[in-house]
Residue, then its C-alpha position, 0 to 999 in steps of 0.5 A: x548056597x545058590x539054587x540055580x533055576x532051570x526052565x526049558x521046553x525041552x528035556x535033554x536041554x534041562x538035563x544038559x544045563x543041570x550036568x553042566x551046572x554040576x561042573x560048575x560046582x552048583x549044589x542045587x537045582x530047580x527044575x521048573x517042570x512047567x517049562x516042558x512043551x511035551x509030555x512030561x518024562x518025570x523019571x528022565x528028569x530025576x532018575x538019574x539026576x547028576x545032583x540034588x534038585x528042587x521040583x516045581x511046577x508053576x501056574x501063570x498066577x505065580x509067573x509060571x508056565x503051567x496051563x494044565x489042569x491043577x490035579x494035574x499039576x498036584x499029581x506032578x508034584x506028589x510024584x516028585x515027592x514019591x520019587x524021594x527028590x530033595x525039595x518039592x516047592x509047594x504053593x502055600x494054598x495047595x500045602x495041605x493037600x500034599x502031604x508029607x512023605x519020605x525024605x523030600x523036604x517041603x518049601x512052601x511058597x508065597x509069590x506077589x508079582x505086584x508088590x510087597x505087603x503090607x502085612x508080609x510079617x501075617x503072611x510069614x506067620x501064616x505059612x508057619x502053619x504048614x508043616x514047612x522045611x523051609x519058608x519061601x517069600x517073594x514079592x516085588x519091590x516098588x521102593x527099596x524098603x521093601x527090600x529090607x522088609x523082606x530080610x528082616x522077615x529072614x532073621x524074625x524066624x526059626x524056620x529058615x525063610x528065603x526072602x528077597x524081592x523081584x525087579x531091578x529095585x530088588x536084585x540085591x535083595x538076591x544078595x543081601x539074604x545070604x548074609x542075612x541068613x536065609x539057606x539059599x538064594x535063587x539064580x538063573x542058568x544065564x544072565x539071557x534067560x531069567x525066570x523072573x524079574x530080577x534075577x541074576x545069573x549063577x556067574x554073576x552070583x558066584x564070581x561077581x558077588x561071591x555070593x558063596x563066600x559072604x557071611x554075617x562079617x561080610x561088609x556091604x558097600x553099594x552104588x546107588x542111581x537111577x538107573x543104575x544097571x550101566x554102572x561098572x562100579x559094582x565090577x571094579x570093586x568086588x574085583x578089587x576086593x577080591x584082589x585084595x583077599x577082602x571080606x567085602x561086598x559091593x551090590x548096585x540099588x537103583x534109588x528112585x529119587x521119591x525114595x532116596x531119604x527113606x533109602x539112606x535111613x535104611x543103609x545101617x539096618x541093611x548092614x551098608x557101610x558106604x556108597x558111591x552116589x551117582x545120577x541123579x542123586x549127587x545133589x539131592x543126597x546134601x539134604x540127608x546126610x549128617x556132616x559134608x567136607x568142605x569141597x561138597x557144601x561149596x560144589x553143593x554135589x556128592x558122591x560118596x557116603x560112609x555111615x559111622x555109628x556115632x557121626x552119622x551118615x559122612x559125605x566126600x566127594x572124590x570126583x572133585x580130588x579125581x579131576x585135579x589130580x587127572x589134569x596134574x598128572x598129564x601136564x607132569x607127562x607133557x613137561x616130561x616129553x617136553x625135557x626128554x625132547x630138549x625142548x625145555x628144562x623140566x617146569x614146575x608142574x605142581x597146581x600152580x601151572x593151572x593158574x595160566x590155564x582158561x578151560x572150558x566146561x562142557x556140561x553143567x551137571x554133577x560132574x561138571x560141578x565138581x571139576x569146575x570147582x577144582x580147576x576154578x580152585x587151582x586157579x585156573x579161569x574156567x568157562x561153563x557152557x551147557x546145552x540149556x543156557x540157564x543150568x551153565x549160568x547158574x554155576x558159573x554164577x555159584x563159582x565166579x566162572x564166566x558162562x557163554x551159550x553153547x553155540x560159542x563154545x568153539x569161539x572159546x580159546x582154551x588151554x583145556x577142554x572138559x566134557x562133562x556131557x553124555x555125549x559120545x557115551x555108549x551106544x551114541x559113539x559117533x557123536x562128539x561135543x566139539x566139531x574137530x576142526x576147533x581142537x587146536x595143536x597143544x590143548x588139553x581134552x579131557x572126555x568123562x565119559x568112559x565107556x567106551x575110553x576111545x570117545x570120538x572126541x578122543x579119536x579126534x582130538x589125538x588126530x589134531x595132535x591135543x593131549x588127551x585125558x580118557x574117562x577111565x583115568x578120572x573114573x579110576x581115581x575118584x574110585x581110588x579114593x572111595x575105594x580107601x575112604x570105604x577100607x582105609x587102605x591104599x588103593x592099587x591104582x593099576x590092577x584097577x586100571x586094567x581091570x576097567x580096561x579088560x571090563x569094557x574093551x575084552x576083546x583087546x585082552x582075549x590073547x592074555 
């Protein structure tokens, strides 16, 4: 069950939102009485209320609005009670001055804006003591183990304990509780209008996560970056699973890098089965993990893990397979044109048409290690350049490619050009790595950056007449393939497609 908070300064404003959110089939409802700007209506609010409510009053220490006087708040919250409402919230070191009466059930309640600590296990213990319904717990996560701390204070109990942290190092928590148990979790109205850090939207609850329909045999995958609030993996998959009919959840954990050993050691006790792993973790994961494929040791980059019971934690890396198979796939269309054309018999376009090819490397991170390694493996003669000399060097030195300074990369004939850079990605969407006039009829331009799909480079480079490789197409695959590493199943390669395309350009789609 979600409870979904309601704050605002006006009262038909909080009754129209709890109406609403009854037609959207929530089940219950925090009315956050420390919102009001006026003089406080208790009956308007809750005498005819549309369904069954939590009453709660906030002072500023607990993230509140409240700045009466505190008598004034408790009689507030004894009336709530008088008035036979479902849940009052009740601060843990106010409990005893409300006593319980009728069939209102009493959550007690413990927040820390600061952080989780270090004796949370005492403090679950201590608010034992007051008479609760349901214990409520919580703080904020400075490191990602204070996430499971707090789920595992759900399963430590009889009396059942909502448990999760605050802040975006949080947030999955929100999720994670449910499955581990605790009655409910708590969501915002809209995803512009959180009540505390963290917080996601009953939207987002129900139809991204699905929070409702998650259970102790639900497994749990994630993205993990820092920051990984941009990431469009945690859409793509939770609808593909949905599609699917699959009892599977996928949650984004932004990792600070200080945290990231400490964090894949945690992945099993949190029930996590894989991850995708992306900035600025595809080279740092190598010193954690348990057995890498081949292709990752030779890389030295990462970008998915599965953890097996008996082997470990697993790592693969998908962008390098992704790459190659992109770039095959569109010289298998060009040969197709090129025969339906009559221009020439169809070629053979298996890998052996790279070993002809020179392509030019914009970018010497993550990304660009993987596809400098799966085109340089294919045969192909491979140029890196980077805007810092040294990182472009480096690589081209571990991959026995050739390096040139980023202010020559348009002196460079290529056959195929790859950014790998940032440039151009949302909201920097009229900057391209390459000046137009340098892309050449006939060249190959393949941009990783995918949101937006139509890059300037892109734009640019179909002006000039190059074939074109878009972002989402190598976004998609290496998904594709993480997506059957995670499941075993054949991945269902064009719902995926559009699904990325409706996510990151709706309007196009608004007349479907």
């Amino acid at each position: 069950m979600i409870c979904v908070s309601i704050g605002r300064g006006r009262h038909k404003q909080m009754l129209a939102e709890h109406a609403h959110l009854i037609e959207e089939g929530a089940e219950l409802v925090e009315l956050r009485l420390d919102y009001i700007r006026s003089a406080l209506n208790l009956r308007r609010l809750i005498g005819d209320r549309p369904g069954p409510v939590v009453v709660s009053c906030r002072r500023h220490e607990d993230g509140g609005l409240w700045r009466g006087h505190e008598e004034a708040r408790q009689i507030l919250l004894r009336s709530a009670i008088a008035t036979d409402v479902e849940y009052v919230d009740i601060e843990e070191d106010i409990a005893s001055s409300i006593p319980r009466f009728g069939k209102t059930k009493r959550i007690i309640s413990y927040h820390n804006f600061r952080q989780t600590p270090d004796n949370i296990e005492e403090i679950h213990d201590r608010m034992l003591q007051h008479d609760a319904d349901i214990l409520k717990i919580v703080t904020t996560a400075n490191q990602p183990s204070d996430n499971l701390r707090m789920l595992q204070l759900i399963r430590r109990t009889d009396v059942p304990t909502v448990a999760f942290c605050m802040g975006d190092i949080g947030t999955p928590s929100r999720i994670l509780c449910g499955i581990f148990g605790a009655p409910f979790t708590y969501a915002t109205f809209h995803h512009e209008r959180t009540l505390a850090p963290g917080q996601l939207s009953y939207t987002e609850m129900v139809k991204m996560y699905r929070y409702c329909e998650l259970n102790e045999e639900t497994e749990v995958f994630a993205v993990i970056a820092d920051p990984v609030g941009h990431s469009l993996s945690p859409m793509l998959h939770n609808r593909t699973f949905v599609q699917q009919g699959m009892n599977r959840v996928y949650l984004p954990f932004r990792v600070p890098e200080e945290d990231l050993g400490q964090f894949l050691s945690d992945c099993p006790k949190m029930g996590i089965k894989g991850l995708s792993v992306t900035i600025p973790h595809k080279e740092a994961i190598l010193d954690y993990v348990s057995w890498q494929e081949r292709a990752v040791s030779e890389i030295g980059a990462g970008n998915t893990i599965l953890f097996d019971p008996e082997k470990g934690s697993i790592c693969y890396n998908t962008d390098y397979h992704a790459a190659l198979a992109s770039v095959l796939a569109e010289y298998e269309r060009e040969a197709e044109d090129e025969s339906s054309d009559g221009r020439v018999a169809k070629r053979d376009t298996g890998i052996e048409v790279l070993k002809e090819k020179t392509a030019l490397i914009l970018g010497a991170g993550g990304a660009a290690k993987a596809i400098a390694y799966a085109l340089r493996h294919a045969g192909a003669t491979v140029v890196i350049t980077n805007r810092t000399e040294g990182r472009a060097r480096a690589l081209a030195d571990s991959l026995k490619c050739v390096a040139v300074n980023w202010t020559l990369r348009h002196e460079v004939k290529a056959d195929l050009i790859v950014n790998c850079t940032p440039i151009g990605m949302h909201p920097n969407l009229n900057e391209s790595p390459m000046e137009k006039r340098h892309l050449r009829r006939g060249v190959m331009v393949f941009d990783t950056v995918y949101n937006p799909e139509q890059t300037l480079l892109i734009k640019q480079a179909r002006e000039q007449d190059c074939r074109t490789i878009t972002g989402i197409e190598m976004f998609v695959r290496q998904a594709a393939m993480q997506f059957q590493l995670f499941t075993g199943e054949d991945p269902p390669m064009d719902s995926m497609r559009e699904t990325m395309r409706r996510s990151i350009n709706p309007a196009r789609f608004d007349d479907d």
